[in-house]
C-alpha positions in Angstrom: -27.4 28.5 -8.7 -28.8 29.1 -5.5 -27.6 31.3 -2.6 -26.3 28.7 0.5 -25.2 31.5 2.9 -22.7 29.6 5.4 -24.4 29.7 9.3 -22.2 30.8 11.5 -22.6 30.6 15.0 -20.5 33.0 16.5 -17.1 35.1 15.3 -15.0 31.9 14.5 -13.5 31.3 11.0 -15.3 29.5 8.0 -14.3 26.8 6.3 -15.2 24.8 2.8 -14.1 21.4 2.5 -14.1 20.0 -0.6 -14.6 16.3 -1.2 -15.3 15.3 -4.9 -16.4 11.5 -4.4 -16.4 10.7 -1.0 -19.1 12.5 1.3 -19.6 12.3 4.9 -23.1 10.8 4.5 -22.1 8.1 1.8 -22.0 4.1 2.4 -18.8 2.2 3.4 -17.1 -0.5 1.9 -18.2 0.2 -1.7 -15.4 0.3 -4.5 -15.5 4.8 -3.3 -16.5 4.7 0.2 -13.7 4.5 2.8 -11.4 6.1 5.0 -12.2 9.7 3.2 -15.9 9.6 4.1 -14.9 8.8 7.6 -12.4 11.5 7.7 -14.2 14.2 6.0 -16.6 13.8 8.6 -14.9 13.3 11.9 -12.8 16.4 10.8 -16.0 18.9 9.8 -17.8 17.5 13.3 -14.7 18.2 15.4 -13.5 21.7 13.6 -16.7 22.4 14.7 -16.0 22.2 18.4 -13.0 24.5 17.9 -15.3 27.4 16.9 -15.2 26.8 12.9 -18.4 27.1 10.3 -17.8 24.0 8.2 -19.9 23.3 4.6 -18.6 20.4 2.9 -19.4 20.0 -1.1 -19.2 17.2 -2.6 -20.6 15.6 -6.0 -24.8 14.8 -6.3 -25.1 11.4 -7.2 -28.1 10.8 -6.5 -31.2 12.8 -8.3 -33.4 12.5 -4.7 -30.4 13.9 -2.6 -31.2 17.2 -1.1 -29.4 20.3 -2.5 -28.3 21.1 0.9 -28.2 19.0 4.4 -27.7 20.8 7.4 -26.2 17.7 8.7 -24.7 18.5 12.1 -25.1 21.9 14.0 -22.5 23.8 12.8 -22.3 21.2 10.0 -24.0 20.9 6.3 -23.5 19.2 3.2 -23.8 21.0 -0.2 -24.1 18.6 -2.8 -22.9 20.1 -6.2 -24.2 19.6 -9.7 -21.3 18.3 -11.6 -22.0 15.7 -14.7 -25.1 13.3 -14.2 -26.8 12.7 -10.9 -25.4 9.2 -10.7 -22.1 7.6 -9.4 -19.6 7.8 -11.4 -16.6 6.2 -10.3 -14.1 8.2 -9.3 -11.2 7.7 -11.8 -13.6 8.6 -14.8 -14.2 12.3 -12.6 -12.0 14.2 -14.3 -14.1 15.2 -17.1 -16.5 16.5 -14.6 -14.2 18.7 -12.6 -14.7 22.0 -14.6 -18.4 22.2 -13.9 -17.9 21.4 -10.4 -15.1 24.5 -10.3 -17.4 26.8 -12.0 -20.0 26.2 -9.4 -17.5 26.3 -6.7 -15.7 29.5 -7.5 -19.7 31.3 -7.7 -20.6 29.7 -4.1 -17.4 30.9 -2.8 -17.7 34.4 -4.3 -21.2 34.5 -2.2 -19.9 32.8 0.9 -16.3 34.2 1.2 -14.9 31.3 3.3 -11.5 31.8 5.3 -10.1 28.6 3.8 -10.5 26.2 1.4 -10.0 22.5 2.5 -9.3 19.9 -0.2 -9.3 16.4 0.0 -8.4 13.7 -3.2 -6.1 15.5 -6.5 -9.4 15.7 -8.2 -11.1 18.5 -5.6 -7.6 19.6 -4.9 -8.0 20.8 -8.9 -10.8 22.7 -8.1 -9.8 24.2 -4.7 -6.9 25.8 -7.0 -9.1 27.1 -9.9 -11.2 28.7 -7.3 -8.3 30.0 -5.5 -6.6 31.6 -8.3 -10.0 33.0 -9.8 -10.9 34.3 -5.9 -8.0 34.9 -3.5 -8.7 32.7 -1.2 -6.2 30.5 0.1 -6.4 26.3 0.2 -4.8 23.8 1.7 -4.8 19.9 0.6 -5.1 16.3 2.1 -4.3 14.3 -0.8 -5.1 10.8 1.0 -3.3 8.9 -2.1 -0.6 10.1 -4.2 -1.1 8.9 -8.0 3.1 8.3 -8.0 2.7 6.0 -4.9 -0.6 4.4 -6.8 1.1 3.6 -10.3 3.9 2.0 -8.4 1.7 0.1 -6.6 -0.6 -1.2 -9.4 1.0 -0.3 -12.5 -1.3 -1.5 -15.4 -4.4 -1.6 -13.2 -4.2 1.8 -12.1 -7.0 3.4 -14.1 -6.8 6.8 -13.1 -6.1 9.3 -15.9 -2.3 9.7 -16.8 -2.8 13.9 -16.1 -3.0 12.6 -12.4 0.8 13.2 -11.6 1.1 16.7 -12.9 -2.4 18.0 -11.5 -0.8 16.8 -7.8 2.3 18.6 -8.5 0.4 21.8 -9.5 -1.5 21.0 -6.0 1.3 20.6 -4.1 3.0 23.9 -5.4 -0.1 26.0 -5.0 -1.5 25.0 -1.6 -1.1 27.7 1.3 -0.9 23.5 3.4 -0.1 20.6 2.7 -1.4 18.3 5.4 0.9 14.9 5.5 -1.1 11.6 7.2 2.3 10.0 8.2 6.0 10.2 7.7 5.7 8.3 4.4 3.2 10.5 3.3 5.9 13.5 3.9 8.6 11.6 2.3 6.4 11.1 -1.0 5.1 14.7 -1.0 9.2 16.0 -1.2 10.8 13.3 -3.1 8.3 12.5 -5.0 6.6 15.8 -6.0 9.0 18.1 -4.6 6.7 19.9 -2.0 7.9 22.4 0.1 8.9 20.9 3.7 7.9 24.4 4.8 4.4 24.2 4.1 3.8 20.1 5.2 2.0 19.5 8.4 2.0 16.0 9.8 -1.4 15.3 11.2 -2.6 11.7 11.3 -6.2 10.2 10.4 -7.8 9.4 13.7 -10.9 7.3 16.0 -13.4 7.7 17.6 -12.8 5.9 21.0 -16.6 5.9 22.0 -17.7 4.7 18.5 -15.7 1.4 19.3 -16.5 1.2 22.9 -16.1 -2.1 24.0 -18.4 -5.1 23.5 -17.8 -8.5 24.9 -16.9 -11.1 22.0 -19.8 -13.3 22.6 -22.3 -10.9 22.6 -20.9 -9.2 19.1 -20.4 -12.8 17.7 -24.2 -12.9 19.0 -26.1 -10.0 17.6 -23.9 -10.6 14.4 -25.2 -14.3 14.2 -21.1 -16.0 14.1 -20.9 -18.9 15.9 -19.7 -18.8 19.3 -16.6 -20.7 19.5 -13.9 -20.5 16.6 -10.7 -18.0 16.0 -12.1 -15.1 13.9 -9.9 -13.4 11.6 -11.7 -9.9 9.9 -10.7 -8.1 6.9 -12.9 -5.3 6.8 -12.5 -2.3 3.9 -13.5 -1.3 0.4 -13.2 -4.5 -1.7 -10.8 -3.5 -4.5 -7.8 -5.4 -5.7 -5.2 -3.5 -4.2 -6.7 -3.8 -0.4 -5.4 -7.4 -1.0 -8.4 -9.6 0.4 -7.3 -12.1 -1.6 -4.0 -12.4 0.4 -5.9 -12.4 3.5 -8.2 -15.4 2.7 -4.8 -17.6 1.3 -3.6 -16.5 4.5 -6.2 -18.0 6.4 -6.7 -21.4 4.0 -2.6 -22.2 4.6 -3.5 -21.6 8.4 -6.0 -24.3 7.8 -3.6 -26.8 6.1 -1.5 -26.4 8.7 -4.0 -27.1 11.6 -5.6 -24.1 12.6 -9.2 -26.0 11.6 -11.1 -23.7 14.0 -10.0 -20.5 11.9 -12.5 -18.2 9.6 -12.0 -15.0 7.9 -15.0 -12.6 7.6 -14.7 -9.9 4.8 -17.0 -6.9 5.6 -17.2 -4.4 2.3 -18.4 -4.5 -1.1 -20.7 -2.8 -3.1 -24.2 -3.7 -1.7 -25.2 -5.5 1.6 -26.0 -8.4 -0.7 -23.1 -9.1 -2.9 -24.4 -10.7 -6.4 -21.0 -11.7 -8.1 -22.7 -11.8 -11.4 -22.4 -7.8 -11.1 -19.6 -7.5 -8.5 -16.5 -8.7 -10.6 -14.5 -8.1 -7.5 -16.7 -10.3 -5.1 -16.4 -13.5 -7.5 -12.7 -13.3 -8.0 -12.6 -13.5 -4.3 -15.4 -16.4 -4.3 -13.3 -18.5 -6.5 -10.3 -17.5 -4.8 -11.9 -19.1 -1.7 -13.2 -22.1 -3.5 -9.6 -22.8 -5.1 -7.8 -22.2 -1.7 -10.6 -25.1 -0.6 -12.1 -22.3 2.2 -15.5 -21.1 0.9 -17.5 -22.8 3.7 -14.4 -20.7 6.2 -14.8 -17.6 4.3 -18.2 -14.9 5.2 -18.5 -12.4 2.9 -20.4 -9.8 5.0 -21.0 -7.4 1.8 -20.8 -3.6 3.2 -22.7 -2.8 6.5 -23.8 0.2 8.5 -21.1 2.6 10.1 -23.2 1.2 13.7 -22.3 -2.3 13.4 -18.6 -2.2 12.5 -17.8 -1.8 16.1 -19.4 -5.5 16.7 -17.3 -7.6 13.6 -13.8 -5.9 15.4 -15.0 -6.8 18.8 -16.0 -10.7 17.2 -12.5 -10.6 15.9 -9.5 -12.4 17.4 -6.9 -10.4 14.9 -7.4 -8.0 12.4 -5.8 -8.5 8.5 -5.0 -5.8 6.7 -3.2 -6.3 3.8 -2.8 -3.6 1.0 -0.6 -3.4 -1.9 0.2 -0.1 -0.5 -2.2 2.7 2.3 -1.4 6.3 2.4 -2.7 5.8 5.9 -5.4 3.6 6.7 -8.5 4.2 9.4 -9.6 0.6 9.8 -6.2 -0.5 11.5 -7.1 2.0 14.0 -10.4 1.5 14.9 -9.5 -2.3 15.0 -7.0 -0.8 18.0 -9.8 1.3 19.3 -11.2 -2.4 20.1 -8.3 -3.7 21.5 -8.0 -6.6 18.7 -4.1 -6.8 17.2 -3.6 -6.0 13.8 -1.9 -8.2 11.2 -0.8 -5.3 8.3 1.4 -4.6 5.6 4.4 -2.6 6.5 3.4 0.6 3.8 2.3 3.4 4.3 0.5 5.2 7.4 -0.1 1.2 8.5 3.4 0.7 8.9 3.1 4.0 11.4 0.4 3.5 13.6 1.0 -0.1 13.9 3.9 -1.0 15.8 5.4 -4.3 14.9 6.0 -6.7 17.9 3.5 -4.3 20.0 0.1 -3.4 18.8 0.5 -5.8 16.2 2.5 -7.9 13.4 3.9 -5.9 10.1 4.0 -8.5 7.4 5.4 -7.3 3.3 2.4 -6.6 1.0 1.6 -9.4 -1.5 3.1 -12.2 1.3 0.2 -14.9 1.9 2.9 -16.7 3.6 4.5 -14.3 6.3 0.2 -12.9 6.8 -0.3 -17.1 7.8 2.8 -16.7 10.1 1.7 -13.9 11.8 -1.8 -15.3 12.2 -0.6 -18.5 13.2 1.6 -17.2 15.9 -1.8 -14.8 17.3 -4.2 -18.2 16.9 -1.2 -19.9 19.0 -1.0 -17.4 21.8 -4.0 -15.6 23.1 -1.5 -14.2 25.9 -0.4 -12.6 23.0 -3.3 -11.4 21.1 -4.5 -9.8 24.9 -1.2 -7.7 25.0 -1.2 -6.5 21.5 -4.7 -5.3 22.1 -4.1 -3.8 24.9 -1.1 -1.7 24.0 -3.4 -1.1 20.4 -5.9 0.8 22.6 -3.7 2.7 24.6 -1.6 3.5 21.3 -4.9 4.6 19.7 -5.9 6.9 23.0 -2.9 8.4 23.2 -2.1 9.9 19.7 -4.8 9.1 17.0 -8.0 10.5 18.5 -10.4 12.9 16.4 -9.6 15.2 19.3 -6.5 15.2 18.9 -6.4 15.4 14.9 -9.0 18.5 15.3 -6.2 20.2 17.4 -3.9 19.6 14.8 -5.7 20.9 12.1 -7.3 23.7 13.7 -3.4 25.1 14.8 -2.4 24.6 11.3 -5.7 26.5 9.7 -5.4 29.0 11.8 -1.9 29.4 11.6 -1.9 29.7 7.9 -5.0 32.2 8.0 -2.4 34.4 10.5 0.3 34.7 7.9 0.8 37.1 4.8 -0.9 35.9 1.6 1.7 32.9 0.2 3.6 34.2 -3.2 3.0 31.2 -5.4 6.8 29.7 -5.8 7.5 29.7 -10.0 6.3 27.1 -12.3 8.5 24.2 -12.3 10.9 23.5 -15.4 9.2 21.6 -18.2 12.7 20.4 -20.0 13.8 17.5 -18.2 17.2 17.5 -17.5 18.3 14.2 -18.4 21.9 14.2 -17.0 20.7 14.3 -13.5 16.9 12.9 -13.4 18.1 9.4 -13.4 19.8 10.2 -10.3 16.6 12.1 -8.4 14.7 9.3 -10.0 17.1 6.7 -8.3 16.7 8.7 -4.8 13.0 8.9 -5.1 12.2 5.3 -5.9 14.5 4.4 -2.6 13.5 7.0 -0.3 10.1 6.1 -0.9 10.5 2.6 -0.3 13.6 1.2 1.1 12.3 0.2 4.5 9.7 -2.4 2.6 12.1 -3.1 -0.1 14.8 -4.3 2.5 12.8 -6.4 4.8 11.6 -8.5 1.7 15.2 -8.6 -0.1 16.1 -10.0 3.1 13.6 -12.4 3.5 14.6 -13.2 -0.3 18.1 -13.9 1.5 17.1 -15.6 3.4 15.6 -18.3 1.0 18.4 -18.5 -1.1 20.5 -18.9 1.8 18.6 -21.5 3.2 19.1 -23.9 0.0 22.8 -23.6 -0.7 23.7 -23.9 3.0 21.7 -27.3 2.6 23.4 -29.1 -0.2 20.6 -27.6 -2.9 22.2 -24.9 -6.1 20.6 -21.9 -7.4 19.2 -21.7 -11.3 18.9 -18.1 -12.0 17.8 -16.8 -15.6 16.8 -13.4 -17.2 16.3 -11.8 -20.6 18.3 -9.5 -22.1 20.1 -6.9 -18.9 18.1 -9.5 -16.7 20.4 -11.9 -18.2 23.5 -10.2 -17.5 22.1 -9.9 -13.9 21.7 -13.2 -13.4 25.1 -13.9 -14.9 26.6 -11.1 -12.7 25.2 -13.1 -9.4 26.4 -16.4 -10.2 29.5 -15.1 -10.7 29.8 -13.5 -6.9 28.2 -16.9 -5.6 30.7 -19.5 -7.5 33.7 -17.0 -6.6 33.2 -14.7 -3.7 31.7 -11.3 -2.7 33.2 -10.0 0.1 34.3 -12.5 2.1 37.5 -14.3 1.5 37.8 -17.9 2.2 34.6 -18.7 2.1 33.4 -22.3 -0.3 32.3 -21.7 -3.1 28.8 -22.0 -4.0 26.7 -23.9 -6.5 24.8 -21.4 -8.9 24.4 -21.6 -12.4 22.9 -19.0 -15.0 20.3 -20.1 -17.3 20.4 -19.7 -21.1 24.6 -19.1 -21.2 25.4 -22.5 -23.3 24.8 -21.0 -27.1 24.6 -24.6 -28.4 22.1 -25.6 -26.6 20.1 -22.4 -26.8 20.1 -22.3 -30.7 19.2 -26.1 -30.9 16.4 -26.4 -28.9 15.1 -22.9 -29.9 15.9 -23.8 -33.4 14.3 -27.7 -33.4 11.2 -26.9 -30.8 10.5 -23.4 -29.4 12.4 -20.7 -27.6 9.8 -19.9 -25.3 10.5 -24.0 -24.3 14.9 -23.2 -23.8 15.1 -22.3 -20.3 12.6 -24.8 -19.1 14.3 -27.7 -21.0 17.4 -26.3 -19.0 15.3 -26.5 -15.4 14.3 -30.2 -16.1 18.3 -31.4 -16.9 19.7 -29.4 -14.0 17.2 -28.4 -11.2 16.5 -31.4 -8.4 14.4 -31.1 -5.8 16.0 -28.8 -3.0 17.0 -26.5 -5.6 16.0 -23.3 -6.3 15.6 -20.9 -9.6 16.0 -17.0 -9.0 14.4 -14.6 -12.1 15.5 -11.4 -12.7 12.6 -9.5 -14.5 11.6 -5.8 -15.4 8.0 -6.7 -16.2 7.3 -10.7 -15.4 6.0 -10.5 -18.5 8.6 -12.7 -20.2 6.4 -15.8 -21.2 9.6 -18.3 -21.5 10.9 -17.3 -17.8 7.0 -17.8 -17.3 7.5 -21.6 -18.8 10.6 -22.0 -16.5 8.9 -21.5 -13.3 6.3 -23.6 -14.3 8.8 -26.2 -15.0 10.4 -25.6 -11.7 7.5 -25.7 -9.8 6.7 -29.2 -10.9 10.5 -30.9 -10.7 10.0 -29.0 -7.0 12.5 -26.4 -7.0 11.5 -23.3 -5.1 10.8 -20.4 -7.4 11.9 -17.2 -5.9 12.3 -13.5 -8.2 13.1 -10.3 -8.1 10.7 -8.0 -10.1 9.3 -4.7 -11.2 6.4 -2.9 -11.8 3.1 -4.8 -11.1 5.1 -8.4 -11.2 3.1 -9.4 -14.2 2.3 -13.0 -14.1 4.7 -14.1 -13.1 4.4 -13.0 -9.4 1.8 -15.3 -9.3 3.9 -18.3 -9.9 6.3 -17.6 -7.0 7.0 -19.0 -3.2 8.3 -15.6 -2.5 9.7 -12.3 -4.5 10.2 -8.3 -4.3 8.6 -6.3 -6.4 10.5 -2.8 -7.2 7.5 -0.5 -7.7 8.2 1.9 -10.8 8.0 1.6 -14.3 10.8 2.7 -15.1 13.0 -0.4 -16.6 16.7 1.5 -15.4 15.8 2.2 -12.3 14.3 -1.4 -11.4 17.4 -3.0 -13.0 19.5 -0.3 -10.9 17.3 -1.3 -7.5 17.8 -5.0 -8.7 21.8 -4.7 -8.3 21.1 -3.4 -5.1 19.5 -6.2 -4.0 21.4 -8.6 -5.7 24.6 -7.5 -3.9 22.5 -7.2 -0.3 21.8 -11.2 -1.0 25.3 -12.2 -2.0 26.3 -10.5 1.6 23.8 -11.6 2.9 24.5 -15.5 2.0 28.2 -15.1 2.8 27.7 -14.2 5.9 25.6 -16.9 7.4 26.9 -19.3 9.7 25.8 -22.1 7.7 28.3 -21.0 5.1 31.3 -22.5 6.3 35.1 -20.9 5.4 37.5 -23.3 3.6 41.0 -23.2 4.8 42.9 -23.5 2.3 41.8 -20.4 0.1 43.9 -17.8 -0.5 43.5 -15.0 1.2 42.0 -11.3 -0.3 44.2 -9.0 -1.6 44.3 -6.5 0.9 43.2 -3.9 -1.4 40.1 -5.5 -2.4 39.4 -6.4 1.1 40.1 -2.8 2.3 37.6 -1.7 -0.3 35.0 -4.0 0.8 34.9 -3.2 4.0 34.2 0.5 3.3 31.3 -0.3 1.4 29.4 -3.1 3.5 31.2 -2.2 7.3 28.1 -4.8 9.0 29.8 -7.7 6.4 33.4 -7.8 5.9 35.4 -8.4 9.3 
């Protein structure tokens, strides 16, 4: 190995940042090039300007790339031998990381850096081999959070399973752990049990001059769009979960419903030219266009230079930005740096810098239908879309500036290079105690997620509510607990939940009658029962509800297909990924975990908030002539759900 001395101009500290994957001088919009380039940058240029030596290393994967590039003054990149020169995408980099360690703890021996700076699990795992091996203390942005991930994408998460217990080991040895948003925080304690002592909050941030404004026609111009038109822009890495295919359904039921002049361009991918015989990504999103009948309304832009991204935003009327889930998200930002208003999923660090109603519209993940709302209401109202910009910018200037992240950053280094060396806390237990996990599971799975998880139950509610109070009944089905679920909610519609004297309401579980279960599983299929069910008892105006752990279950699968066709709205409440099922409804929640008791636990929940929820809609008139609750009952009621019994 060769000697890299770190320059130092002047007496200020030194710092290594560590980014495995994702280097400063990297292209955008590939499958690995995102928000971490951008911030690995902006925070090694601006720590700069605060008196700091900065070095970042990060993988070579490229045989031409330069062992060293003295990239900024003050600024260099060190790219480290680590497995071939060649990209390797970054869930298969695990194998790699004890070569990249080795060389790390030798260049740090040499250098002696104040502080370590991690960024991603994977050079998290070095900064803490090095640290141990050295003395010299780290601290860690994690930018995703493998719990968060695998809740998000289940079965398509590919990252290695040692994920989760390399962050925890992170978390526990880092002298900092640097939080992007509030949710972030709330992951890092409930989810990984991180000291709140050591967590500092310090967003991602902009570059205000980067995205100095442009007037639309001349952007539209030097871009080659067409003048005249509403533009809507999804710009990003193009992977699955950033959920471009919600953003072009969005746009195609815009369409349909009249918004002609509307077109989506997609910036990203994994070349300028996308070829989507080697870009599996690009041509599911091609024939997603095609079958949503918006290919000729749909650009795909393929990734572009860092200089022109400032021209697609300021071509934009609204920007979409729809993820599955964000640990915090820069493109929402610099889309407010343009003054353009931002249509995002509520998760994440989007559903903190965005504020709904102000700078923007929060829509649930996985929703085509509220993303078309909220871009039909922008395309409606260009009154609108000025104000949102405008309060975007000035939201943007005020707390999300590199400036202002440097200042951050360089309190908390410093602060942490002023204290006594950090006695590691002791290694957590390894023998689950299984008596109370359930519970800490339980808390986890809400606290990370009941803000998202209520505004879609209630939207659920809201459908439900919506057919009974107009003459229609509710089918609802499940297998096995699922089943008793569904049983369990019929039984507080037909009787009552809270509210005495209320009608009762039609609502029928699925797969109860054992007669006719065992003769048409027993002459024709069982996969074929509950749909034989839908087609004697579901009319148009109806609606089936499916409880599911997996929406795996192929004959709930049949029933929805069933339902769809007699015209009953299919609506479900679901876990992990959704499983195909998600795919055949008009609008569910998905409880992110894969852990079957605690999705059947969170689907009580939810169960209970819709019954209350229905009861207590106008439309769902009282009868006089019930009897009245027992007071007890009534007494008990109210203490649980205060907003519902009166």
């Amino acid at each position: 190995m060769r000697d890299f001395p770190m320059s130092r101009p002047g007496d200020g500290p030194r710092l290594t940042m560590i980014s495995e994957h994702a280097s400063p001088l990297g292209a955008l919009g590939g499958a690995d090039g995102g928000g971490q380039n951008v911030y690995v940058g902006q925070v090694a240029r601006h720590l700069v300007r605060h008196g700091w030596s900065v070095e970042v290393l990060t993988r070579r994967d490229d045989p031409d790339l330069p062992e060293v590039t003295e990239w900024l003054d003050g600024v260099r990149v060190v790219h480290v031998p680590a497995g071939p020169a060649a990209p390797i995408p970054k869930e298969d980099l695990l194998g790699l990381m004890p070569a990249f360690a080795a060389w790390t703890e030798a260049h740090c021996r040499d250098s002696r850096p104040d502080l370590i700076h991690a960024n991603f699990f994977l050079s998290g795992l070095v900064a803490a081999d090095v640290s141990a091996a050295t003395g010299i203390p780290f601290a860690i942005t994690f930018h995703a959070l493998g719990r968060v991930r695998r809740q998000a994408q289940g079965s398509a998460d590919r990252f290695p399973p040692e994920r989760e217990a390399i962050e925890e080991r992170v978390a526990r040895e880092a002298a900092l752990v640097i939080a992007e948003c509030p949710q972030d925080r709330r992951d890092l304690v409930t989810l990984y049990r991180a000291d709140p002592q050591r967590i500092r909050e310090v967003p991602c941030g902009v570059d205000l001059d980067e995205f100095a404004a442009v007037p639309r026609d001349t952007a539209r111009a030097i871009l080659g769009l067409p003048a005249d038109g509403f533009l809507a822009l999804q710009l990003g890495r193009m992977v699955p979960r950033k959920g471009v295919d919600d953003a072009i359904r969005a746009v195609a039921r815009c369409r349909r419903a009249g918004a002609t002049d509307m077109r989506l361009a997609v910036v990203g991918g994994a070349s300028p030219i996308l070829n989507a015989s080697t870009d599996a990504e690009y041509a599911r999103l091609r024939g997603v266009a095609a079958d949503e009948g918006v290919a000729d309304a749909v650009n795909f832009a393929g990734s572009r230079p860092r200089d022109l991204l400032r021209y697609y935003f300021h071509a934009a009327d609204a920007f979409l930005t729809l993820p599955w889930y964000e640990p915090f998200g820069i493109t929402p930002l610099e889309a407010m740096a343009c003054g353009i208003p931002v249509i995002g999923a509520a998760v994440g660090g989007i559903a903190h810098s965005v504020v709904d109603g102000e700078t923007g519209i929060l829509v649930p993940p996985r929703d085509p239908g509220a993303a078309a709302d909220a871009l039909g209401r922008l395309h409606a109202d260009p009154a609108l879309r000025a104000r949102m910009g405008q309060a975007g910018r000035r939201r943007v200037a005020d707390r999300f500036t590199w400036n202002s992240v440097a200042d951050g950053l360089d309190t908390a280094f410093r602060d942490l290079l002023q204290r006594p060396a950090r006695q590691c806390p002791p290694q957590a237990r390894t023998v689950p105690n299984h008596r109370a996990d359930g519970f800490d599971e339980l808390a986890r799975l809400l606290s990370a997620h009941r803000g998202i998880l209520a505004l879609q139950t209630a939207r659920l509610a809201a459908e439900v509510t919506d057919v009974l109070s107009n003459g229609g009944k509710l089918l609802v089905c499940g297998n096995g607990g699922s089943a008793a679920d569904a049983q369990h909610m019929v039984a507080e519609l037909v009787g009552r939940f809270l509210v005495p004297g209320r009608r009762a309401l039609p609502a029928i579980a699925l797969g109860c009658c054992a007669a006719t279960m065992t003769a048409w599983s027993n002459d024709f299929s069982y996969e074929d029962a509950l749909a034989r069910e839908v087609l004697a008892l579901g009319r148009p105006g109806d609606a089936i509800l499916a409880f599911s752990t997996s929406g795996q279950s192929r004959n709930l699968i049949a029933a929805f297909d069933a339902a769809g066709k007699a015209g009953l709205r299919r609506l479900a409440l679901l876990g992990r990924d959704g499983g195909p099922l998600l795919a055949q409804c008009d609008r569910a929640v998905v409880v992110p975990s894969n852990s079957t008791p605690r999705i059947q636990e969170v689907h009580t929940l939810m169960m209970h908030e819709i019954c209350a929820a229905v009861e207590t809609d106008a439309r769902i008139a009282p009868v006089a002539d019930r009897p009245p609750m027992r007071p007890a009952m009534r007494d008990a009621g109210a203490a649980a759900y205060p907003r519902f019994v009166t």
